[in-house]
N, C-alpha and C positions, 0 to 999 in steps of 0.2 A: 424729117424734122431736124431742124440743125439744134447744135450744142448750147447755143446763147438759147432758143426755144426749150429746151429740156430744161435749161438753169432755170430761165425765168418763170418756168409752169413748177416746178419743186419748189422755188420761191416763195409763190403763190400759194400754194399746198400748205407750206410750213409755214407761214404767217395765217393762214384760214383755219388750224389746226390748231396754234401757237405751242405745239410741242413736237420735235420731230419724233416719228416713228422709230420703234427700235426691235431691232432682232434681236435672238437668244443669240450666246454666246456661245463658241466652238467647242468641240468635244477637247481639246487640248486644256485650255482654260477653264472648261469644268472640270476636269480632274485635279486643280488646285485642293478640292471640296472634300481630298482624299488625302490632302497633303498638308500643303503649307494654310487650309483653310482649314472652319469648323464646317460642321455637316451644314450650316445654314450660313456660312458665309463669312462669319467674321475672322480676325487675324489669326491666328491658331497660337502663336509664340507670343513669348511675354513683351511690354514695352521695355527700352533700353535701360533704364536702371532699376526695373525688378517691381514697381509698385501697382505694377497691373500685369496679376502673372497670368501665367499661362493657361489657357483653357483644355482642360483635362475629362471633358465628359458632365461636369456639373454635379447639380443634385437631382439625382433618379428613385430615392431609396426615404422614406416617409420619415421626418422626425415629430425626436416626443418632444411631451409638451402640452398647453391647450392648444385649443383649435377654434375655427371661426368658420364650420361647416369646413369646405375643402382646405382652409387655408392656414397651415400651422402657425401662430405667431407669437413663436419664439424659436429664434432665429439668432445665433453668431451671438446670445445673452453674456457670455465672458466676456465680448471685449469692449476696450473702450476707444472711445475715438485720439485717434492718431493727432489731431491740430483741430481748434474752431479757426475757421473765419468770419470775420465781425468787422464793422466798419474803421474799427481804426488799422486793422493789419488786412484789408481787401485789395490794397494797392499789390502785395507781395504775390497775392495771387489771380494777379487781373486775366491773365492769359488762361485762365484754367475756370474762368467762372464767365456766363452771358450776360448779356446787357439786362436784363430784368433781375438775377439774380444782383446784381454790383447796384441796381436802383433800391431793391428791396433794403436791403443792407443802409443803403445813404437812408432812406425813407424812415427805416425803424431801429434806427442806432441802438438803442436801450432795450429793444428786447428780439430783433432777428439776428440770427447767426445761420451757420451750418456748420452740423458737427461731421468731421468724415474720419470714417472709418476705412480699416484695411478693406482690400478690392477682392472682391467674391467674384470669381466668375462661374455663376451659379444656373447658368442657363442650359436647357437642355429641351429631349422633343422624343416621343416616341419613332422608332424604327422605320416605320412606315412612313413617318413626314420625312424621315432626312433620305429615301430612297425615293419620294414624292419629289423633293427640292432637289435631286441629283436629275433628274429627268425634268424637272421644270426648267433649269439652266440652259437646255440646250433646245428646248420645243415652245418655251412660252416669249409672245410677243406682245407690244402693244397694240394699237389700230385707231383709226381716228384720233390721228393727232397724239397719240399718247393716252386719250383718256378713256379709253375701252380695252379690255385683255383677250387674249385665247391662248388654248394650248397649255391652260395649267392647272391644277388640280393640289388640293391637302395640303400643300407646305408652300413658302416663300416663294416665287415667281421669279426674281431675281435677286440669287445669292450673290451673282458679282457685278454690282449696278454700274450704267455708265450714264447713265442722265437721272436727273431730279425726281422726275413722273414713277420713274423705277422705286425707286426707294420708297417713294410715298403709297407706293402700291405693294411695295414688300409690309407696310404698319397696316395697310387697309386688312389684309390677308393673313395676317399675325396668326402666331399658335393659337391655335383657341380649341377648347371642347367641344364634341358633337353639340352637347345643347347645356344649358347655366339656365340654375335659377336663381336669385337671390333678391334681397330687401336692402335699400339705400332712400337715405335722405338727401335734401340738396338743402344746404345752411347759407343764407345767404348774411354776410358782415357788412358793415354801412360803416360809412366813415366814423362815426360814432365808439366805433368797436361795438356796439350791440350788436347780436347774432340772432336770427330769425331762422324759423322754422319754415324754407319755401315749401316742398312736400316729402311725404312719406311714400314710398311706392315700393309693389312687389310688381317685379320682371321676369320674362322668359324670354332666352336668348338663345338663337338655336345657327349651327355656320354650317351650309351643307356642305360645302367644299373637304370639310373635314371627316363624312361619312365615311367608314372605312369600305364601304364597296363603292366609293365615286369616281366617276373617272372624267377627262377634257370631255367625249363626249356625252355621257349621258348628264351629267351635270350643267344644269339649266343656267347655271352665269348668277346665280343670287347667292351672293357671300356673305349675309347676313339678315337675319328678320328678326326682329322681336314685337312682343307685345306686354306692354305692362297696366298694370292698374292704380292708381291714386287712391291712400288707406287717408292721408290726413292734409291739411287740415279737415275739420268737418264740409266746409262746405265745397271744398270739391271734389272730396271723396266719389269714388265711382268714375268718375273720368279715365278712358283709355286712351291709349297712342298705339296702334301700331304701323312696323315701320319695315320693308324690303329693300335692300340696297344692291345693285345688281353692276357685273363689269364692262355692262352695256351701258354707253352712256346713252344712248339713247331712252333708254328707262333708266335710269341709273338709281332710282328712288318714288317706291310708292308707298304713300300713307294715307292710314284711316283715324279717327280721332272720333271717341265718341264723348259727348257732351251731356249730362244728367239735366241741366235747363231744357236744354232743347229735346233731350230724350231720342235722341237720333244718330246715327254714324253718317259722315261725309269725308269727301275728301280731303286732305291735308297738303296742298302741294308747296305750301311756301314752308313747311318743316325741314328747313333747310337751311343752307349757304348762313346769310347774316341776319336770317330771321330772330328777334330775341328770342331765347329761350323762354317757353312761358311756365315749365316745369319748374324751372328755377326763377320765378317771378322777375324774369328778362331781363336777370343780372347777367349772363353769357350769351354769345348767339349759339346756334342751333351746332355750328359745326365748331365750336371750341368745346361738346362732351370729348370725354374721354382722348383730349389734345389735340385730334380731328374725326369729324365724325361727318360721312357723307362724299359728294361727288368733286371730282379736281380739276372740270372743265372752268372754272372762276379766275384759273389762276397759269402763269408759266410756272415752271420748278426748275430750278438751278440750281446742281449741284456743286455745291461748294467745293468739298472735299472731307475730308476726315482729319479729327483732332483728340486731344486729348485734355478733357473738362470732367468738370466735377457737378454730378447728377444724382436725385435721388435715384437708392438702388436697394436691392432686398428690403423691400418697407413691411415685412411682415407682420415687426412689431409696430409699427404707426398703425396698422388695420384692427390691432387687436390691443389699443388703446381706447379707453372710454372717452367717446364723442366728447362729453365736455374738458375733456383735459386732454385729445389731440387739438382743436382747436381754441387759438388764441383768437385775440380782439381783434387783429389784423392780417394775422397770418397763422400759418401751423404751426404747434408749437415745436421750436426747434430738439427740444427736451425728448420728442418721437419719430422724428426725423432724420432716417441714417444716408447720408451722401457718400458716395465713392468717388473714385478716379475712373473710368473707363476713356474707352475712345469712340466716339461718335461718327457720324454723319452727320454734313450739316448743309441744308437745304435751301433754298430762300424761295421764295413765293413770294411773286409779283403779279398783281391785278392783271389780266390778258387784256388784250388785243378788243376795246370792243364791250367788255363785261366792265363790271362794277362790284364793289365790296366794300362794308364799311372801316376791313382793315386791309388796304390797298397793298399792305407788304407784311409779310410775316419772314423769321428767319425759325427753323425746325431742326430739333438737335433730339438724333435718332440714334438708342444704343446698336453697333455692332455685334452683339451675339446674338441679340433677339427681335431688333428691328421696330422696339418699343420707343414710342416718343417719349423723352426725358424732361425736357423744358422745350418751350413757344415764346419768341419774343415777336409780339406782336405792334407796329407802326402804325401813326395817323398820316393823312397826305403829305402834311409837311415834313412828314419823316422821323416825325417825332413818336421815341418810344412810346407805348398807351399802353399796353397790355403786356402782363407775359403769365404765362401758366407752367404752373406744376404739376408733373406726374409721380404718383407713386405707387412702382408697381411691386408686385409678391411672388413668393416663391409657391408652387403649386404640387408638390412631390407624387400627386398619386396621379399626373397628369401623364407624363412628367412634362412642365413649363411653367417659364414666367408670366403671368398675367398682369392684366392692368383694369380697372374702371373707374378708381378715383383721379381727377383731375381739379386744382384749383388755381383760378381764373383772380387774377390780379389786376382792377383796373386804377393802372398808377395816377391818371388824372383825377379820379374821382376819387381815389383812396378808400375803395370797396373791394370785396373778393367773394367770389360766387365757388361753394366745396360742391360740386357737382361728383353725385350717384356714391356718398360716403359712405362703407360697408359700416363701420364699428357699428357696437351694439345692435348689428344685424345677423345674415344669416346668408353662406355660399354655397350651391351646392352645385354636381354634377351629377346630370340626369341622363335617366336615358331618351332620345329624340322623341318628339312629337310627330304629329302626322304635321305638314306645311298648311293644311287647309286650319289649324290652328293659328297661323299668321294672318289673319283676312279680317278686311271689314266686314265680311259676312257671321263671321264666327263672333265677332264680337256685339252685332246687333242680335244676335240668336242668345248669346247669353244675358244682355240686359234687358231683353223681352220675357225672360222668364220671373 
């Protein structure tokens, strides 16, 4: 086969694919992870003038205080914030803030800001993940295109990423606990500023990659399943979702939905990609939960590069603010909202090759110590901003890790915003695993039959 034939068939491949495949990185380059890295990858040393120091190990050790099930919130209460940004001094720090967050600001002069405070770098992981992510560095790959994994187990897959698909598969694989249970509302705001109740639901969420006896092989490729129930409003209470999310893209997602009219379990296959969300009365689609949620064959990834912006960050105390006074008429209120400096990753997603989406480009701003998605600024075809979402994630000390499940969903045309899976005035907790056969449509027609 000649040279021109090898290019032109790789060609072929990588545009059928629309992500090129990638290897683990050498054993030379992962021993950064020992050095000049954190054990999951990010920078180790401070930035150059000192305002995002050094990561030192985090917080491993439980503080007092109340609590909100696993998740203490209160959190850094002495201090106070360093500078607001508000629209009339947003120009001064245009480089350091996204396009959604510089929109929200023009949009709600009179009552959005962000308060930032000093820079925590409060992340950290049990032993076992960071000796997990030392061996995933150098074993774990992509396949198909970038958008199926192997070779990697319990922690981060790619602590020193070299393409887009990487990174977005280090947030799919995020710390998590064997198995969570907890209670969240999704509030959905109307242009109006009135705030509606979309539902109430209680969830169980369980990541086997994280079992402490899993290993690449006997580990089945399902990085995540849950299964929740719908408490309120009344009339659709009883309602289930469950969901399997695998790093096979060829399964990459199966679900079952059971329905109280119908009195039946069926399949769910459009719980996905740009389906509206119907939990949240299809204020968000399906994969704007939790900043993304679900499979990355929709889209190319392009990795940007890494910067330094201002994101929410230790939001302990926004989780253990009461619902009606963390949310405002249009947005959160800035009054519970702590922003930092860190340094990001910064992604962009563009529609692939062939596929379709109702937000044809997105750009994704991922913290470096934990791999957590911060903000999403989300485009329409013509290029025009539409969306962008906030994350705000917590500190978890008996984990030890930063978690995340509140996301909110800003749609700047409509001047609406969708608070998907809100803990306050709920309840977190960390459980011990379930059997998997607890994740099935079968399981859940067996309990509404009773």
């Amino acid at each position: 086969m000649s040279n021109k034939t090898i290019l032109a068939t790789a060609l072929v491949a990588l545009l059928a694919g629309g992500q090129a495949a990638n290897a683990a990185v050498g054993a030379d380059e992962a021993a950064k992870l020992k050095t000049t890295l954190t054990p999951l990858g990010g920078e180790k040393a401070a930035n150059k003038d000192g305002s995002i120091p050094a990561w030192t190990g985090g917080i491993t050790k439980a503080l007092p205080g109340k609590k909100l099930g696993a998740i203490p919130t209160q959190i850094f209460t002495d201090e106070k914030p360093l500078f607001q940004v508000n629209a009339k001094n947003a120009a001064q720090y245009a480089d350091l803030l996204s396009d959604g967050t510089k929109a929200l600001l023009a949009k709600y002069p009179e009552t959005f800001r962000i308060d930032v405070y000093p820079s925590h770098r409060t992340a950290a992981a049990p032993q076992e993940v960071y000796d997990n992510v030392a061996k995933n560095a150098t074993r774990c790959k992509t396949k198909d295109g970038g958008y199926s994994l192997e070779g990697c187990i319990g922690g981060t897959p790619f602590p020193i990423p070299k393409e887009g698909v990487e990174v977005m598969w280090n947030y799919l694989m995020r710390l998590e606990a064997e198995s969570i249970e907890y209670r969240f509302k999704n509030i959905v705001g109307g242009a109006d500023g009135v705030k509606t109740l979309a539902t109430r639901n209680e969830i169980a969420f369980q990541y086997p990659q994280y079992y402490k006896d899993a290993t690449p092989e006997s580990w089945s490729g399902e990085y995540a399943m849950f299964r929740f129930n719908t408490l309120e409003p009344p009339f659709k209470a009883g309602e289930s979702l469950v969901i399997r999310d695998s790093i096979d893209m060829k399964q990459s997602r199966q679900a079952w939905q059971y329905l109280v009219g119908q009195r039946r379990v069926r399949r769910a296959p459009t719980v996905s990609y740009d389906t509206p969300d119907f939990v949240a009365s299809g204020a968000n689609y399906f994969d704007e939960v939790q900043g993304f949620f679900g499979a990355l064959d929709r889209f190319q990834w392009k990795l940007v590069g890494k910067k330094e912006m201002l994101i929410p960050y230790n939001n302990n105390g926004f989780i253990g603010a009461k619902l009606d006074d963390a949310i405002g008429k249009h947005h959160l209120n800035p009054d519970h909202v702590r922003w930092e400096k860190h340094r990001v990753w910064v992604v962009e997603a563009n529609v692939a090759a062939g596929k379709r989406h109702a937000v044809p480009k997105r750009k994704y701003y991922l913290d470096e110590d934990t791999w957590l998605i911060g903000l999403v600024d989300g485009f329409d075809a013509e290029g025009k901003l539409w969306r962008t979402t906030q994350v705000t994630p917590f500190v978890v000390p008996s984990l030890p890790g930063t978690m995340m499940k509140t996301s909110t969903v800003f749609n700047l045309q409509a001047n609406t915003m969708s608070v998907i899976q809100a803990l306050n005035d709920e309840d977190f907790k960390i459980v011990p695993r379930k059997k998997e056969t607890y994740f099935t449509g079968d399981a859940v027609a067996a309990e509404a039959a009773r």
